[in-house]
VOVOKOL-388579 format. One line per field, with one value per residue (C-alpha): x, y, z. Coordinates in nm, 4 decimals. Example, Ala and Ser with C-alpha at 12.3 -4.5 7.8 and 13.67 -1.06 7.14 Angstrom:
! residues 2
xx <- (1.2300 / 1.3670) .
yy <- (-0.4500 / -0.1060) .
zz <- (0.7800 / 0.7140) .
//
This chain:
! residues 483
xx <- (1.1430 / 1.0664 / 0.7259 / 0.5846 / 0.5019 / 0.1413 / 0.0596 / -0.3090 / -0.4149 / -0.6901 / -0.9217 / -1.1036 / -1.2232 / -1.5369 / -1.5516 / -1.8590 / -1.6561 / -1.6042 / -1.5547 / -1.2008 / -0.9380 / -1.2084 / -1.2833 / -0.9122 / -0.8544 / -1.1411 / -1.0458 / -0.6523 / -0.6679 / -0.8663 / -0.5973 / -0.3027 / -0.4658 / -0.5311 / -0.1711 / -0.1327 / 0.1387 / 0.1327 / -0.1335 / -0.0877 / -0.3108 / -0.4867 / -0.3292 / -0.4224 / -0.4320 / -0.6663 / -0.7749 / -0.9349 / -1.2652 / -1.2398 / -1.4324 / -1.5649 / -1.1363 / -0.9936 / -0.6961 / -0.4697 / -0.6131 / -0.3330 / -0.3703 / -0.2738 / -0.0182 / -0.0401 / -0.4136 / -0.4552 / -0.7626 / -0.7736 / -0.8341 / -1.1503 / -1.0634 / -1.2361 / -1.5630 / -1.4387 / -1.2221 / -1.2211 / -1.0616 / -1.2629 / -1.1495 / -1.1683 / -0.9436 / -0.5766 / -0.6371 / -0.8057 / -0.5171 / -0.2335 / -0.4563 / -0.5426 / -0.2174 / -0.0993 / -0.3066 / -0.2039 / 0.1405 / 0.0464 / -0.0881 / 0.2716 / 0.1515 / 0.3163 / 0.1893 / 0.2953 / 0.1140 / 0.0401 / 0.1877 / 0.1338 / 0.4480 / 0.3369 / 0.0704 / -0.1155 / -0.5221 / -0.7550 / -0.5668 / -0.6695 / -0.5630 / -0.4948 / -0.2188 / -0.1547 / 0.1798 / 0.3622 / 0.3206 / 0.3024 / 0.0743 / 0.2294 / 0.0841 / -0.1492 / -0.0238 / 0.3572 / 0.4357 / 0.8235 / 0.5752 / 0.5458 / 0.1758 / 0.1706 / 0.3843 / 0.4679 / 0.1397 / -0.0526 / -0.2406 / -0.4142 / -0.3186 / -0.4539 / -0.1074 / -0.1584 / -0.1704 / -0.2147 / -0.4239 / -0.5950 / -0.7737 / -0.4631 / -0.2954 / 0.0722 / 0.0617 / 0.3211 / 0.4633 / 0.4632 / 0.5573 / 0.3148 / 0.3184 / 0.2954 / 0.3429 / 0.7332 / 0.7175 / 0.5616 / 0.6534 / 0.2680 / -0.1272 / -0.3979 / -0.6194 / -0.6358 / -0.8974 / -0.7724 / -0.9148 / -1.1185 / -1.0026 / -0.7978 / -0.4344 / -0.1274 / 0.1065 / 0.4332 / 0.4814 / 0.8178 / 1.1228 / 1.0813 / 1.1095 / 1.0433 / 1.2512 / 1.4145 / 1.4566 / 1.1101 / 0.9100 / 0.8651 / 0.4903 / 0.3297 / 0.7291 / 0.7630 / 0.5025 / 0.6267 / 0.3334 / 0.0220 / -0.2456 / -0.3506 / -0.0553 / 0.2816 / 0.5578 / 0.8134 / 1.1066 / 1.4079 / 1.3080 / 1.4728 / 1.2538 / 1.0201 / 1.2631 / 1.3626 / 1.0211 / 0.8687 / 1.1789 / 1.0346 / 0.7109 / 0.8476 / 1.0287 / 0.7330 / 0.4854 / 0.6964 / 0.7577 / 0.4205 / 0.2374 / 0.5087 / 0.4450 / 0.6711 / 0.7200 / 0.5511 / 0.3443 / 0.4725 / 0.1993 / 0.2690 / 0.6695 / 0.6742 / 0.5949 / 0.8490 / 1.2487 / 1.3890 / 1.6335 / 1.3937 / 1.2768 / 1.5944 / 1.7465 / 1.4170 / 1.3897 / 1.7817 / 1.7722 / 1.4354 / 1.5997 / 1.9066 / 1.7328 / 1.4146 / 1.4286 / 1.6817 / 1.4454 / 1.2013 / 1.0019 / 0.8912 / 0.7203 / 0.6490 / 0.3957 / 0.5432 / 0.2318 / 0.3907 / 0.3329 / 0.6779 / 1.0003 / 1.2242 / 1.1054 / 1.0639 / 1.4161 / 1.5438 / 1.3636 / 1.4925 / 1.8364 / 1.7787 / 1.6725 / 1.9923 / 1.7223 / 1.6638 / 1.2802 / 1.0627 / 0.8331 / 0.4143 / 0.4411 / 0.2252 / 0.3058 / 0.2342 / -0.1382 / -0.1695 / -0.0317 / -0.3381 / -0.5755 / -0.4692 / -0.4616 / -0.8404 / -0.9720 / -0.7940 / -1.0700 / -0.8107 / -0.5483 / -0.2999 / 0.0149 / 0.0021 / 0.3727 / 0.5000 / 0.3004 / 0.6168 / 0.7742 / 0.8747 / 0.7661 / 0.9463 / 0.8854 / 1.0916 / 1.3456 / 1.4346 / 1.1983 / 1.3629 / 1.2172 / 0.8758 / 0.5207 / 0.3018 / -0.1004 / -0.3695 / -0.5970 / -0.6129 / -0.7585 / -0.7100 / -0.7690 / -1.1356 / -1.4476 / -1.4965 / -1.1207 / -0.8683 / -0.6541 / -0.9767 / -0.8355 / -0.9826 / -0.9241 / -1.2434 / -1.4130 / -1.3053 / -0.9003 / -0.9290 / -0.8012 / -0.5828 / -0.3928 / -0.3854 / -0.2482 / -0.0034 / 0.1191 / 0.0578 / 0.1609 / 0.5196 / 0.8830 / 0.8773 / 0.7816 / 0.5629 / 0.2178 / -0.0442 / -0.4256 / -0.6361 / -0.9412 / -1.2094 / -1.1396 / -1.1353 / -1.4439 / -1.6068 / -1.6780 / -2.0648 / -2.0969 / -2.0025 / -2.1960 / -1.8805 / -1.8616 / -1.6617 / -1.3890 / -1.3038 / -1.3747 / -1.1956 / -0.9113 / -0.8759 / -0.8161 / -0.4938 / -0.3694 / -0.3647 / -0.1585 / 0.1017 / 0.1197 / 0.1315 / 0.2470 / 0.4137 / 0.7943 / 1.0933 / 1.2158 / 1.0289 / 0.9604 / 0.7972 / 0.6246 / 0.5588 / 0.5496 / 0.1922 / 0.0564 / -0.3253 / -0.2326 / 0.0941 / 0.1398 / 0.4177 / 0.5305 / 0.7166 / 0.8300 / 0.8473 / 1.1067 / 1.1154 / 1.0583 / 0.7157 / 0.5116 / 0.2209 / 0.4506 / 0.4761 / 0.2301 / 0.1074 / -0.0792 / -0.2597 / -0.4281 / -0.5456 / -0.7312 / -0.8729 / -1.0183 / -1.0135 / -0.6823 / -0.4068 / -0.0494 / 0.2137 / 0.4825 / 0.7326 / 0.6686 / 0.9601 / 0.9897 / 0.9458 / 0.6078 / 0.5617 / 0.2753 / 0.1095 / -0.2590 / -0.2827 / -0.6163 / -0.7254 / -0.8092 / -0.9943 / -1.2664 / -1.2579 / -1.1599 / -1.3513 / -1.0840 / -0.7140 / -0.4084 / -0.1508 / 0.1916 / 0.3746 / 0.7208 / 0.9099 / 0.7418 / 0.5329 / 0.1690 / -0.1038 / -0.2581 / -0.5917 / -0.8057 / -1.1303 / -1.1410 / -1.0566 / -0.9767 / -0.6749 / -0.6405 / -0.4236 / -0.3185 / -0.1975 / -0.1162 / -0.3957 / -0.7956 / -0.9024 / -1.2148) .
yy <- (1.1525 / 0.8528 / 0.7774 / 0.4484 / 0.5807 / 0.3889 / 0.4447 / 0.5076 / 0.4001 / 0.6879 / 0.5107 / 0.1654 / 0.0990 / 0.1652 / 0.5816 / 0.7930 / 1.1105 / 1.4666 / 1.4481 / 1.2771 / 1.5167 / 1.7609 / 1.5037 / 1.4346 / 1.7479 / 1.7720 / 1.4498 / 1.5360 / 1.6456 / 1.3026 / 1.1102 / 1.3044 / 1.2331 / 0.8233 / 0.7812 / 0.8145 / 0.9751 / 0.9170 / 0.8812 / 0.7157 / 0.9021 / 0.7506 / 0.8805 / 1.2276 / 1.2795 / 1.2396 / 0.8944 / 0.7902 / 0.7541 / 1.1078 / 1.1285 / 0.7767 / 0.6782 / 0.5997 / 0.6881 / 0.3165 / 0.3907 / 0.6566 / 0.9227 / 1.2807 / 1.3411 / 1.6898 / 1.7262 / 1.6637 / 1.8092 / 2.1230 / 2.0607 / 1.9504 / 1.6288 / 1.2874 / 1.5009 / 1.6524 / 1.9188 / 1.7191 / 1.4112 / 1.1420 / 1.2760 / 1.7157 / 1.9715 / 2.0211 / 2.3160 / 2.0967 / 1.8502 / 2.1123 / 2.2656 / 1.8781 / 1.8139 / 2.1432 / 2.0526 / 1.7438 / 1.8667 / 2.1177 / 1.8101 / 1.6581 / 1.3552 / 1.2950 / 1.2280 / 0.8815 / 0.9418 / 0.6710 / 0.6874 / 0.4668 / 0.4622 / 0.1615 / 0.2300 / 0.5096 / 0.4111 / 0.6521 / 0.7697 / 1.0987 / 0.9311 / 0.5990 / 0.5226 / 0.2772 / 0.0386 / -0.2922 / -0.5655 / -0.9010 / -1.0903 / -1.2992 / -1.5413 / -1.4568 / -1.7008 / -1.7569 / -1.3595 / -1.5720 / -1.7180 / -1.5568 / -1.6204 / -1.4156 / -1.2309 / -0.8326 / -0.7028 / -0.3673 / -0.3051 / -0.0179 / 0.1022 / 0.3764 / 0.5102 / 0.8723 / 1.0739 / 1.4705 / 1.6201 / 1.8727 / 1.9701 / 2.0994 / 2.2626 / 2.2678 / 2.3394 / 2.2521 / 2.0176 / 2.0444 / 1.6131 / 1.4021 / 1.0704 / 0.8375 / 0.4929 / 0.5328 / 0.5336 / 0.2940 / -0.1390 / -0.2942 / -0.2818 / -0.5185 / -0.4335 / -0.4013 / -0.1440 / -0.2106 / -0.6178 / -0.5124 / -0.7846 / -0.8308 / -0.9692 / -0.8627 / -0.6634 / -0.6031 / -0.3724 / -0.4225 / -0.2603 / -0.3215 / -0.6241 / -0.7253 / -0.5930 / -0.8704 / -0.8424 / -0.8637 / -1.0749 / -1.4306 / -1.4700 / -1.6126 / -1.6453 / -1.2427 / -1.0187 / -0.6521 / -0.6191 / -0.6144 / -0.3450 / -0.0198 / 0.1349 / -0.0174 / 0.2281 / 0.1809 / 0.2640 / 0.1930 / 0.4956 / 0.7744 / 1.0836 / 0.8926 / 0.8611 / 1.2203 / 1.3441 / 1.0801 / 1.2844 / 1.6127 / 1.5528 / 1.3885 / 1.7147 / 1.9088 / 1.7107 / 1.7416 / 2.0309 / 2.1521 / 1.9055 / 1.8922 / 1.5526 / 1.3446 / 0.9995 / 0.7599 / 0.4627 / 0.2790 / 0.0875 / -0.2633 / -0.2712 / -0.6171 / -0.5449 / -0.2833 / -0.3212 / -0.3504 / -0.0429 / 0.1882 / 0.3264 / 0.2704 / 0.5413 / 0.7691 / 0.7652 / 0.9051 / 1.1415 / 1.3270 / 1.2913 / 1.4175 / 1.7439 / 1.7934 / 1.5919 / 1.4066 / 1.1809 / 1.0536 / 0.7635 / 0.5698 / 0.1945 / -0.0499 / -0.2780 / -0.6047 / -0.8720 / -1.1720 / -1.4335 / -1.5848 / -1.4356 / -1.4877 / -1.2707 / -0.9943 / -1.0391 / -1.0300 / -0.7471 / -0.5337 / -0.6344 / -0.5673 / -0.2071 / -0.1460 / -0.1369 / 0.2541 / 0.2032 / -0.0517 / -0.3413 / -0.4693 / -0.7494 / -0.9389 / -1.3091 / -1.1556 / -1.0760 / -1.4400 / -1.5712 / -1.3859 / -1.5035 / -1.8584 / -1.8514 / -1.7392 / -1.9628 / -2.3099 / -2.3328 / -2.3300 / -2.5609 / -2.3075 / -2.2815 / -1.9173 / -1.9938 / -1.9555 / -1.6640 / -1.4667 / -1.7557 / -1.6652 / -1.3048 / -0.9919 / -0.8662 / -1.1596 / -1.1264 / -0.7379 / -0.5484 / -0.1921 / -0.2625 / -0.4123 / -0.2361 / -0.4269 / -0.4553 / -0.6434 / -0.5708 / -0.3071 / -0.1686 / -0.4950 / -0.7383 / -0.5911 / -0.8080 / -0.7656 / -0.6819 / -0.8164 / -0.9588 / -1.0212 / -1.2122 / -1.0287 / -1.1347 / -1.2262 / -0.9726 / -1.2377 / -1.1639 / -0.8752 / -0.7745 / -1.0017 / -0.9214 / -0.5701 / -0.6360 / -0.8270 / -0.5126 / -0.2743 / -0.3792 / -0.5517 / -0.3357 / -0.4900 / -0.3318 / -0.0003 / -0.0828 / 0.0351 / 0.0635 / 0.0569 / 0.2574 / 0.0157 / -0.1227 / 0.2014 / 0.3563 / 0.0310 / -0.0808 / 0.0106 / -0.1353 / -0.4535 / -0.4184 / -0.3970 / -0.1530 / 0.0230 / -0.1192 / 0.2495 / 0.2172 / -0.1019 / -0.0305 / 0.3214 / 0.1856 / -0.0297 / 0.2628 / 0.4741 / 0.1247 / 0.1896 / 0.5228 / 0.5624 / 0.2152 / 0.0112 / 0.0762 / -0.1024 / -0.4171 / -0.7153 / -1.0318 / -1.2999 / -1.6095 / -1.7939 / -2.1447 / -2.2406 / -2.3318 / -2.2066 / -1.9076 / -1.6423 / -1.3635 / -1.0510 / -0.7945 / -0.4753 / -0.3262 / 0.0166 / 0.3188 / 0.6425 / 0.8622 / 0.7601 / 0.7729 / 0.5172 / 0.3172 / -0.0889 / -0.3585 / -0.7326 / -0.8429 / -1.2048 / -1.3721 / -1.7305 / -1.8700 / -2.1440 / -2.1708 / -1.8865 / -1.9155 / -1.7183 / -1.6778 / -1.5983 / -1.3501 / -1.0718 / -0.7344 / -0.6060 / -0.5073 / -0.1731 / -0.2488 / -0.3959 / -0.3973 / -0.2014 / -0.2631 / -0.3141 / -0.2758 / -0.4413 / -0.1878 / -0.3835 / -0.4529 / -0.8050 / -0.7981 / -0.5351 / -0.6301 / -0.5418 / -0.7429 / -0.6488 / -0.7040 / -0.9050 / -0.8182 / -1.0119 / -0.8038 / -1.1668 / -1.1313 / -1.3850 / -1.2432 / -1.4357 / -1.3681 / -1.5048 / -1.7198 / -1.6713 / -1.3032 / -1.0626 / -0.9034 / -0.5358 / -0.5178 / -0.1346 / 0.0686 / 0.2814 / 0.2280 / 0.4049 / 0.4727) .
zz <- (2.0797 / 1.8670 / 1.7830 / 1.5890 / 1.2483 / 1.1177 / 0.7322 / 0.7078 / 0.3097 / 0.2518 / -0.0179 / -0.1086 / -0.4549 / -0.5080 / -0.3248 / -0.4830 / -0.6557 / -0.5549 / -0.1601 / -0.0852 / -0.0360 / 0.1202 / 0.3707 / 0.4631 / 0.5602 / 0.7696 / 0.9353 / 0.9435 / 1.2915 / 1.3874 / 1.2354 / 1.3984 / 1.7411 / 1.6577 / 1.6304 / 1.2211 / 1.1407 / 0.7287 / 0.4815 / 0.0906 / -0.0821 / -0.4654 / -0.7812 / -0.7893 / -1.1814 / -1.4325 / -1.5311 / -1.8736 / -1.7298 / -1.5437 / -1.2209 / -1.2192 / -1.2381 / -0.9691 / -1.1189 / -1.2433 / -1.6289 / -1.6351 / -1.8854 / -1.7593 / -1.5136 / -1.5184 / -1.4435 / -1.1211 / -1.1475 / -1.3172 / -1.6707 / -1.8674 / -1.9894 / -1.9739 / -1.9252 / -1.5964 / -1.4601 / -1.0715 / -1.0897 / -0.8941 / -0.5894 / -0.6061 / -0.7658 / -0.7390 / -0.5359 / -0.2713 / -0.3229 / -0.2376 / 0.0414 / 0.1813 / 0.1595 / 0.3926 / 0.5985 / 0.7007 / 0.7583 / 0.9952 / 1.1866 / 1.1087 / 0.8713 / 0.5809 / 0.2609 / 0.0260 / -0.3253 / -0.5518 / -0.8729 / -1.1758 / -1.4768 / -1.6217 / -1.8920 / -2.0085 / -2.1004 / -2.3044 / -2.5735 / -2.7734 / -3.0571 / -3.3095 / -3.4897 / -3.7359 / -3.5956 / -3.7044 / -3.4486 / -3.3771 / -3.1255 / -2.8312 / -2.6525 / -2.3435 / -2.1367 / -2.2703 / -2.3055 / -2.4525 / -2.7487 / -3.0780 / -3.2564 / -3.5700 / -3.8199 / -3.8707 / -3.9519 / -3.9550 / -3.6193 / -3.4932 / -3.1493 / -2.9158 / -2.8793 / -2.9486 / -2.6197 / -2.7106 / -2.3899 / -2.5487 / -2.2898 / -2.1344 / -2.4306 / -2.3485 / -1.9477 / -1.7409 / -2.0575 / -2.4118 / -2.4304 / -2.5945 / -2.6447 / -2.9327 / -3.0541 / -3.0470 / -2.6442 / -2.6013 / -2.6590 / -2.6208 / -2.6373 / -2.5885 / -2.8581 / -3.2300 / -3.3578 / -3.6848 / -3.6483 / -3.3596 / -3.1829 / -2.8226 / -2.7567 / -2.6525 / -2.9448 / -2.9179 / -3.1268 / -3.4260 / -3.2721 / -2.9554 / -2.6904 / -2.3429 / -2.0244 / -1.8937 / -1.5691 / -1.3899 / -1.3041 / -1.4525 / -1.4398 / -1.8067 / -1.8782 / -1.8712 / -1.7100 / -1.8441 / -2.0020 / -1.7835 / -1.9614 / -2.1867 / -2.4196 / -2.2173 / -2.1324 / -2.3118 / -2.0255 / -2.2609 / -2.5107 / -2.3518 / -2.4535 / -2.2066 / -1.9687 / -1.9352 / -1.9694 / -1.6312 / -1.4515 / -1.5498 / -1.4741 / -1.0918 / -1.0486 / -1.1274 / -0.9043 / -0.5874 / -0.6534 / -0.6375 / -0.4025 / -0.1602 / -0.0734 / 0.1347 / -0.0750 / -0.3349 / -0.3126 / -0.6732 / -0.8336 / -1.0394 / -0.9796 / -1.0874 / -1.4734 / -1.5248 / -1.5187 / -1.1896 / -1.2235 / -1.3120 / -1.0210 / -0.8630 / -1.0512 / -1.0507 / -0.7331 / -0.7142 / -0.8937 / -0.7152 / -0.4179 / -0.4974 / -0.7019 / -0.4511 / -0.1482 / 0.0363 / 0.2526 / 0.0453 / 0.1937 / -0.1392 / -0.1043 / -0.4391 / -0.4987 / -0.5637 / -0.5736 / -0.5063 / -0.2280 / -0.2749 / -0.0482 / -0.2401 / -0.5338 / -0.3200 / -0.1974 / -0.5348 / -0.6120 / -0.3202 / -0.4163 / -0.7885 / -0.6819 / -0.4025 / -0.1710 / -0.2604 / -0.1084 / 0.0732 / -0.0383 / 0.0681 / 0.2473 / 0.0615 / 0.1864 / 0.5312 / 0.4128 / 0.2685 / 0.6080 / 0.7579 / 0.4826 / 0.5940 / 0.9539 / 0.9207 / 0.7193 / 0.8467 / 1.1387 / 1.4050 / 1.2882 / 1.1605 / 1.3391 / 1.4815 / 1.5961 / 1.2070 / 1.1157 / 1.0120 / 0.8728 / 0.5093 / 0.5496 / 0.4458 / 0.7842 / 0.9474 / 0.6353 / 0.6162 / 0.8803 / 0.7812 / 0.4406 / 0.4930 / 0.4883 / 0.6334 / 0.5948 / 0.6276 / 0.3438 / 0.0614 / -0.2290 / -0.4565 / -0.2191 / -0.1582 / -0.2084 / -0.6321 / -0.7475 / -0.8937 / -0.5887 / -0.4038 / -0.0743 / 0.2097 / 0.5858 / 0.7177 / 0.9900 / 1.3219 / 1.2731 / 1.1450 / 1.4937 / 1.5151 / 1.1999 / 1.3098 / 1.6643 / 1.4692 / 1.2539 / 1.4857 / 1.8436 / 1.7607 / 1.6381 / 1.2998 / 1.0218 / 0.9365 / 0.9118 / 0.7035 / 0.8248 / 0.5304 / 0.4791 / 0.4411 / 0.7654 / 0.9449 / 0.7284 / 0.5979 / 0.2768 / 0.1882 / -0.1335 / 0.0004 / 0.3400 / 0.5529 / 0.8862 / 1.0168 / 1.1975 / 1.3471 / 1.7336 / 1.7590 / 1.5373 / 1.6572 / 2.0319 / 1.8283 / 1.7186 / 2.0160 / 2.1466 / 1.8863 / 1.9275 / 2.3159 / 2.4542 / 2.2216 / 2.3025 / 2.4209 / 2.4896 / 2.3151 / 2.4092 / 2.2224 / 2.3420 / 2.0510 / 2.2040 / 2.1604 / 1.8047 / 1.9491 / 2.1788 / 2.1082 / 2.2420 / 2.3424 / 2.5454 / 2.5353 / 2.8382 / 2.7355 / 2.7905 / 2.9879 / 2.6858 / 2.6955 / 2.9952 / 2.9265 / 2.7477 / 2.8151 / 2.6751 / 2.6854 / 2.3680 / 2.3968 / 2.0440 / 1.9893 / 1.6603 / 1.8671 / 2.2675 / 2.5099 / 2.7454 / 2.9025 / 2.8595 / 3.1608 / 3.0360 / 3.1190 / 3.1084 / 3.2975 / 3.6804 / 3.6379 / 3.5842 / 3.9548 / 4.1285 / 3.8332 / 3.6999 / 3.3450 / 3.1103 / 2.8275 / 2.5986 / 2.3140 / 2.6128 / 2.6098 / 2.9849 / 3.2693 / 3.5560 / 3.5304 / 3.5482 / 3.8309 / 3.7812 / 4.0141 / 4.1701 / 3.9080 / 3.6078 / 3.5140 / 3.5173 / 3.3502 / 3.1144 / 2.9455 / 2.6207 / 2.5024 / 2.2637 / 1.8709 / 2.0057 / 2.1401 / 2.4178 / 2.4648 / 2.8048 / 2.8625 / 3.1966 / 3.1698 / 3.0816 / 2.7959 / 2.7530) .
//
């Protein structure tokens, strides 16, 4: 039986340490029975700043919690035996498990080393600014705390190309260091964007090469997760992963859900990008999120007709993830651009409720945000879900003829008993929308599960029905009330 598959991101930024894989698998059963049927979990290894890291400063792979390093045997979110046992968990509830990796840099090094370099310009990564000279650069990577488990590799200034600081000169810039150069094919930001922070992985030097394959081997192998959430693809060559990714599948795991993290508002990049990589795994749909950002904040003049215009969802469905908001795009970090509380149901209704795409529900809306003073967003969002999961099936049809007031139906199929839905949203005044639903659907009552509406909606003998919404609000009509 086919079943809409809905991503569930399970973090936001700014998580107090020590509880986060416990409380997953505590809440694993919840999520099965909301309709999510995979979770992308934070990097699991240890971070330079230990169990205040939530894990992008990259420094130990092979801790994932188990070693005393950075001050801390748990990494900021429990032990790697409450990792493996969270993550058994949630396959006996069937969800599968995306972890985020980062092979980009490596921050906190045990270590400096003395390197030739010379400093390019911040903003022109193409411009030269200084000589060959002597820098110092934390390049020296030795995990002591580890001794030799699981790998004997460590790392020093010959893998990697880059660093942003000098503790020679004490002073900040980027260094390339002698020997090496930038990857040329990625993206084009400050004229080349490979490098982006900490001690830059150098993925042309192939000891490093060889050894990121072991250690992939080695962490499916013992997590048994289901597929990778790849941070920062845009700074690192556009084959890599491509033939990473290959070779784990052909060695561990032939289906091997994998999604990258290409920040870039523009289409067409992310086009290129796909076909750079043979299209081996999916893409964010980031101009989709700054569609969202837009058509909240334009005070009811945004067209709601284009909202997939230029989108990766309207381009290649099978390859986009879509979202609304996410760890970087939370209030205080870097990407901050995050869709105001009013359509944040609407967004959602938007990734959830239609056959394009495979959504992601991020944490903060489900869980709220308290350092920032957000709520939960769980008993609205939750009711969205339960859509997807239960009703949203079959034929679509779109009525996107209104720039104010869209909406869609899908008239469901017989594998699915509940299944059929009418979804109404407007930006602007409260109104209704006549549309099709299908005549199987005759003379049926249909609920509006958000709440918006107390009376149903009966189907007429030609499968039309009117179906209204307040205003600057959707409206889920489904065949049965929920509670």
């Amino acid at each position: 039986m086919l079943i809409n598959g809905t991503i569930m991101q399970y973090f936001e930024w700014y998580l107090e340490p020590g509880f986060l894989w416990k409380q997953l698998k505590e809440h694993s059963k919840q999520l099965s029975a909301e309709g999510i049927t995979a979770v992308w979990i934070p990097p699991a290894y240890k971070g330079m700043s230990g169990q205040y890291d939530a894990g992008y400063s990259a420094y130990d792979l092979y801790d994932l919690g188990e070693f005393d390093q950075k001050g801390t045997i748990p990494t900021k979110y429990g032990t790697k035996d409450e990792l493996v046992a969270t993550i058994r968990a949630l396959h006996d509830e069937r969800i599968q498990v995306y972890a985020d990796i980062v092979l980009n840099h490596k921050m906190g090094a045990d270590g400096c080393e003395n390197v030739i370099a010379r400093e390019y310009n911040m903003y022109d990564r193409n411009r030269v600014e200084s000589d060959d000279e002597e820098i110092g650069a934390w390049t020296s990577f030795t995990f002591p705390g580890r001794k030799g488990t699981y790998s004997k590799f460590v790392w020093n200034r010959q893998h990697f190309d880059a660093v942003d600081w000098d503790e020679k000169h004490g002073r900040k810039g980027i260094f390339m260091f002698s020997g090496k150069q930038w990857d040329a094919q990625l993206d084009r930001e400050y004229g080349n964007y490979d490098y982006l922070m900490g001690a830059d992985i150098d993925l042309e030097d192939k000891e490093v090469v060889q050894e990121l394959k072991r250690w992939g081997k080695w962490f499916v192998h013992l997590t048994d997760v289901d597929g990778f959430r790849f941070d920062a693809v845009k700074h690192m060559n556009f084959s890599f992963y491509k033939k990473w990714l290959k070779g784990l599948r052909r060695e561990e795991k032939g289906e091997f859900f994998s999604v990258g993290e290409y920040w870039n508002a523009d289409l067409q990049a992310l086009k290129d990008y796909l076909q750079a990589s043979a299209y081996e795994f999916s893409l964010f749909d980031v101009p989709l999120h700054y569609k969202f950002c837009q058509a909240a904040t334009s005070n009811g003049s945004f067209d709601l007709r284009t909202i997939f215009d230029n989108t990766l969802t309207q381009h290649n469905p099978i390859r986009s993830v879509t979202f609304v908001d996410n760890h970087d795009t939370q209030p205080g970090q870097s990407l901050e651009s995050f869709v105001p509380a009013w359509f944040k149901p609407l967004a959602y209704a938007l990734i959830l409720l239609r056959q394009d795409g495979y959504p992601c529900v991020f944490y903060g809306d489900y869980y709220g945000i308290p350092n920032n003073g957000i709520p939960e967003g769980r008993q609205w969002l939750v009711k969205m879900m339960k859509a997807r999961s239960e009703c949203a099936y079959g034929l679509q049809h779109d009525y996107f003829d209104n720039p104010d007031l869209i909406g869609w139906t899908r008239e469901g199929d017989d594998e699915h008993i509940s299944s059929g839905l009418a979804v109404v949203l407007t930006d602007s005044n409260e109104g209704s929308k006549s549309m099709y639903i299908g005549t199987q659907h005759a003379n049926k009552q249909f609920f509006d599960c958000t709440g918006g509406f107390a009376n149903p909606v009966t189907i007429n003998g030609d499968g039309c029905a009117v179906f209204p919404v307040h205003g600057g609000s959707v409206s889920v009509w489904v065949p049965l009330a929920q509670d």
